[in-house]
N, CA, C and O of each residue as an XYZ file, in Angstrom:
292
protein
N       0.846     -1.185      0.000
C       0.000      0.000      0.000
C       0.890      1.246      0.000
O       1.837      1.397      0.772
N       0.573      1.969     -0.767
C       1.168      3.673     -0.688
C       1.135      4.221      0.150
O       0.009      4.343      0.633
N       2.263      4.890      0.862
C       2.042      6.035      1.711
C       1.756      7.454      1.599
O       1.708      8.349      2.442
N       1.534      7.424      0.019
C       1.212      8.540     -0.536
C       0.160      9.453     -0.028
O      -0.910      8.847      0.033
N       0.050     10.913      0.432
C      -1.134     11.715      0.937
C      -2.603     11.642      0.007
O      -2.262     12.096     -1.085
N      -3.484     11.427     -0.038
C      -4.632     11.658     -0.610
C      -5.738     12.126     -0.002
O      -6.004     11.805      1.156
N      -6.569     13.009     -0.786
C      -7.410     13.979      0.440
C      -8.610     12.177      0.433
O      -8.760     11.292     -0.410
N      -9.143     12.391      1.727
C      -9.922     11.843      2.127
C     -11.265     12.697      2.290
O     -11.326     13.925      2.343
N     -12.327     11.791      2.358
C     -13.256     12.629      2.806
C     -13.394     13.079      4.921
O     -12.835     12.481      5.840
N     -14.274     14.214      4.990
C     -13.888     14.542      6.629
C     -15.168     14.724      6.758
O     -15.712     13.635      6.937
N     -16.003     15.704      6.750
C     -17.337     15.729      6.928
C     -18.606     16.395      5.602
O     -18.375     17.160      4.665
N     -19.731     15.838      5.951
C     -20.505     16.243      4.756
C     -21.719     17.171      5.743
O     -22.245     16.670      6.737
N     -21.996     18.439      5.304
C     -22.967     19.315      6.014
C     -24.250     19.553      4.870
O     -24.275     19.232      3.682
N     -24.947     20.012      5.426
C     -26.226     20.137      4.909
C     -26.485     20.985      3.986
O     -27.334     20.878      3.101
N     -25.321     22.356      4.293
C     -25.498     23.762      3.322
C     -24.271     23.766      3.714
O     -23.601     23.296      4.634
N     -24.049     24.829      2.202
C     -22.991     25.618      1.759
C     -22.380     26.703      3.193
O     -21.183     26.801      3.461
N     -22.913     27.050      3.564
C     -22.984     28.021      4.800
C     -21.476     26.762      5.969
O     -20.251     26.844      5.886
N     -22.190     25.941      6.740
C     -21.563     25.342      7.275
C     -20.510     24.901      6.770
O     -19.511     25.196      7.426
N     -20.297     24.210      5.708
C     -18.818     24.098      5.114
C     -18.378     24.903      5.089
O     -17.428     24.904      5.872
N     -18.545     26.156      4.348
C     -17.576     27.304      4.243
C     -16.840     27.714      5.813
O     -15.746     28.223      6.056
N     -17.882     27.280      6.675
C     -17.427     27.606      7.969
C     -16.075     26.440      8.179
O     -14.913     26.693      7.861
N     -16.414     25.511      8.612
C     -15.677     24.296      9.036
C     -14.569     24.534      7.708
O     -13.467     24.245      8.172
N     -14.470     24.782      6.818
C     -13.508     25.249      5.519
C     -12.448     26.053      5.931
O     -11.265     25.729      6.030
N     -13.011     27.215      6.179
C     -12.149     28.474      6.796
C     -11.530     28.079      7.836
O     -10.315     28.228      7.972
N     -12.382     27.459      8.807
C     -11.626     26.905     10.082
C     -10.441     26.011      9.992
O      -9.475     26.126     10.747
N     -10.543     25.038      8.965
C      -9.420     24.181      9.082
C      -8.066     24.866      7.797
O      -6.984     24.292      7.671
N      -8.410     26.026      7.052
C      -7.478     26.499      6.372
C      -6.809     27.524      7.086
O      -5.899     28.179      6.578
N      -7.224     27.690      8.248
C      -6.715     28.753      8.982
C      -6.092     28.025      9.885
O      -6.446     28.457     10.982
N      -5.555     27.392      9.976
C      -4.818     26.024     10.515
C      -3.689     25.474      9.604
O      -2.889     24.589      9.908
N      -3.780     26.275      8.224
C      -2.827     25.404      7.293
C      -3.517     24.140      6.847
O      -2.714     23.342      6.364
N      -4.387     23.847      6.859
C      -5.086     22.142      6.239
C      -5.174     22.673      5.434
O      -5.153     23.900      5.527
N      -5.362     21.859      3.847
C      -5.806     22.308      2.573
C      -7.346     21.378      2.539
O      -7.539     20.351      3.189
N      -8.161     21.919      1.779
C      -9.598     21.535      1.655
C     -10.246     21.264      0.329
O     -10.067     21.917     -0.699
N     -10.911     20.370      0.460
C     -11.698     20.415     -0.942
C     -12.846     20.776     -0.707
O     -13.193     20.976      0.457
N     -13.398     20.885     -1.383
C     -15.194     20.929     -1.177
C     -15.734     20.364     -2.711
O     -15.385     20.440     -3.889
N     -17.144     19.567     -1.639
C     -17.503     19.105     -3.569
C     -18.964     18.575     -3.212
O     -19.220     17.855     -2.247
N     -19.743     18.978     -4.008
C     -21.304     19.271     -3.430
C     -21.630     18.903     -4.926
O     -20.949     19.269     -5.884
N     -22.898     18.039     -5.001
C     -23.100     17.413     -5.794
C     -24.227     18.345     -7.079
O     -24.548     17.999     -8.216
N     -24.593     19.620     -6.272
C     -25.082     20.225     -7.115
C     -25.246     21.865     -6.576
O     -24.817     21.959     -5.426
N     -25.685     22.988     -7.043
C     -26.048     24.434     -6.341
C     -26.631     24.160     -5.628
O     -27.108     23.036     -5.785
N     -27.051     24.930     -4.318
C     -27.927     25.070     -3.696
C     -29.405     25.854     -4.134
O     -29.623     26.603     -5.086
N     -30.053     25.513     -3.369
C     -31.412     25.855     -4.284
C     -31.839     27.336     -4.342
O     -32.948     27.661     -4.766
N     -30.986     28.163     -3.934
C     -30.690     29.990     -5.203
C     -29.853     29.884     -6.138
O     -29.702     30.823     -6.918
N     -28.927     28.392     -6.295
C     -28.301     28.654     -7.472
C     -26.947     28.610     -6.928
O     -26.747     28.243     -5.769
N     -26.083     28.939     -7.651
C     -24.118     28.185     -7.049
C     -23.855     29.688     -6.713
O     -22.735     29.769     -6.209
N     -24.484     30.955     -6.804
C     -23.952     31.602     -5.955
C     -24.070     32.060     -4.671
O     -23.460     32.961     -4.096
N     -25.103     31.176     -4.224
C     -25.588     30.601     -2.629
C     -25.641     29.607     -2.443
O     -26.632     29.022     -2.881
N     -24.738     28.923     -1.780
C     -25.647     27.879     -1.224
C     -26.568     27.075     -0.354
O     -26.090     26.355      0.524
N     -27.790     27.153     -0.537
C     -28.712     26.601      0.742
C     -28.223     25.690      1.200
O     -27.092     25.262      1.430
N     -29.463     25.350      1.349
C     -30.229     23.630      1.161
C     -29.226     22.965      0.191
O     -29.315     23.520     -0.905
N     -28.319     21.995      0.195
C     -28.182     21.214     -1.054
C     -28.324     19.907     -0.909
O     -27.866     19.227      0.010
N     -29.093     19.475     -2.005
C     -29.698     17.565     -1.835
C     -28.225     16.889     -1.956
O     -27.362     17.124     -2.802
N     -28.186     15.972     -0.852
C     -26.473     15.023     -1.163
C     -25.692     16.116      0.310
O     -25.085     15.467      1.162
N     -25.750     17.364      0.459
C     -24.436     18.191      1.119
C     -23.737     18.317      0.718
O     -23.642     17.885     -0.431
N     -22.595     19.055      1.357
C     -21.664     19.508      0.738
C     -20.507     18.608      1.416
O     -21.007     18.287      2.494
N     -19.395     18.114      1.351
C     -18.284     16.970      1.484
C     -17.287     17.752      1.663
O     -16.982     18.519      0.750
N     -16.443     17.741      3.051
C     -14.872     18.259      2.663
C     -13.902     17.678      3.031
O     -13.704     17.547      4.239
N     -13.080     17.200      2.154
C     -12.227     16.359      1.923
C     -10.934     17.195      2.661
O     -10.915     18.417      2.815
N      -9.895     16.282      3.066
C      -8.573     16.893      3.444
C      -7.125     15.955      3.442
O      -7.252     14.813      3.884
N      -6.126     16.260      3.097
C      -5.151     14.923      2.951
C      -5.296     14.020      3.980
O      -5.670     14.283      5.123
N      -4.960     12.857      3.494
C      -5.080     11.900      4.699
C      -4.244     11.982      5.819
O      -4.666     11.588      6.906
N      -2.633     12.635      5.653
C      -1.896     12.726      7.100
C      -2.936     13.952      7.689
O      -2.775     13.957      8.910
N      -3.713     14.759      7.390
C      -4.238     15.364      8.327
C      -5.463     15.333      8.824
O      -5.975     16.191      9.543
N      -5.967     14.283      8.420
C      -7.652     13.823      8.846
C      -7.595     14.126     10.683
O      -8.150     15.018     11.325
N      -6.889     13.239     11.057
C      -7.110     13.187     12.346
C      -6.741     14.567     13.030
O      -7.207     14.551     14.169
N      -6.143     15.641     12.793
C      -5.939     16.926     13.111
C      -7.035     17.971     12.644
O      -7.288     19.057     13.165
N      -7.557     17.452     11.664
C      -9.057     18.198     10.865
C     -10.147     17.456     12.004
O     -10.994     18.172     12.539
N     -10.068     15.972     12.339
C     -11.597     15.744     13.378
C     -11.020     16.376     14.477
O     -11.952     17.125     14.769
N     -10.179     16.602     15.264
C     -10.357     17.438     16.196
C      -9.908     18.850     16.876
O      -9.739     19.143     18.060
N      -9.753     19.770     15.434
C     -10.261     20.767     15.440
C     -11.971     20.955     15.116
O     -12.560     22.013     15.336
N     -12.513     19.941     14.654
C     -13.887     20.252     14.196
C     -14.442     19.500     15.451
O     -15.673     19.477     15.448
N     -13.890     18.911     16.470
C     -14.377     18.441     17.599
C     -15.449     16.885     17.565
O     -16.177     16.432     18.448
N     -15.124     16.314     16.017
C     -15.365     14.998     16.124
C     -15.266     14.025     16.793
O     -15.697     12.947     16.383
């Protein structure tokens, strides 16, 4: 098996709103982030509500466990 870094997934929230939060939080920490939401939220991708699926944020795998507990997982 590789020891290679690959973002993993970390948590999936309901709206755009909360990720961006938990986002900022762990980039302000130095984590790098993905985000990946399976569609706009329902005003459209330059809000995001409500989105059906959530929104997912991924982070390398050496730092998963430093991303759950800053997010207090």
């Amino acid at each position: 098996m590789s020891d290679e870094a690959r973002f993993v997934p970390l948590a999936n929230y309901p709206n755009g709103f909360d990720a961006d939060m938990a986002r900022a939080q762990l980039e302000e920490e130095g984590i790098p982030v993905l985000v990946k939401a399976v569609q706009g939220g329902m005003f459209g991708p330059g809000f995001l509500g409500p989105v059906a699926g959530g929104v997912t944020l991924f982070v390398p795998s050496p730092e998963l466990e430093r991303a759950q507990l800053l997010l207090g997982q």
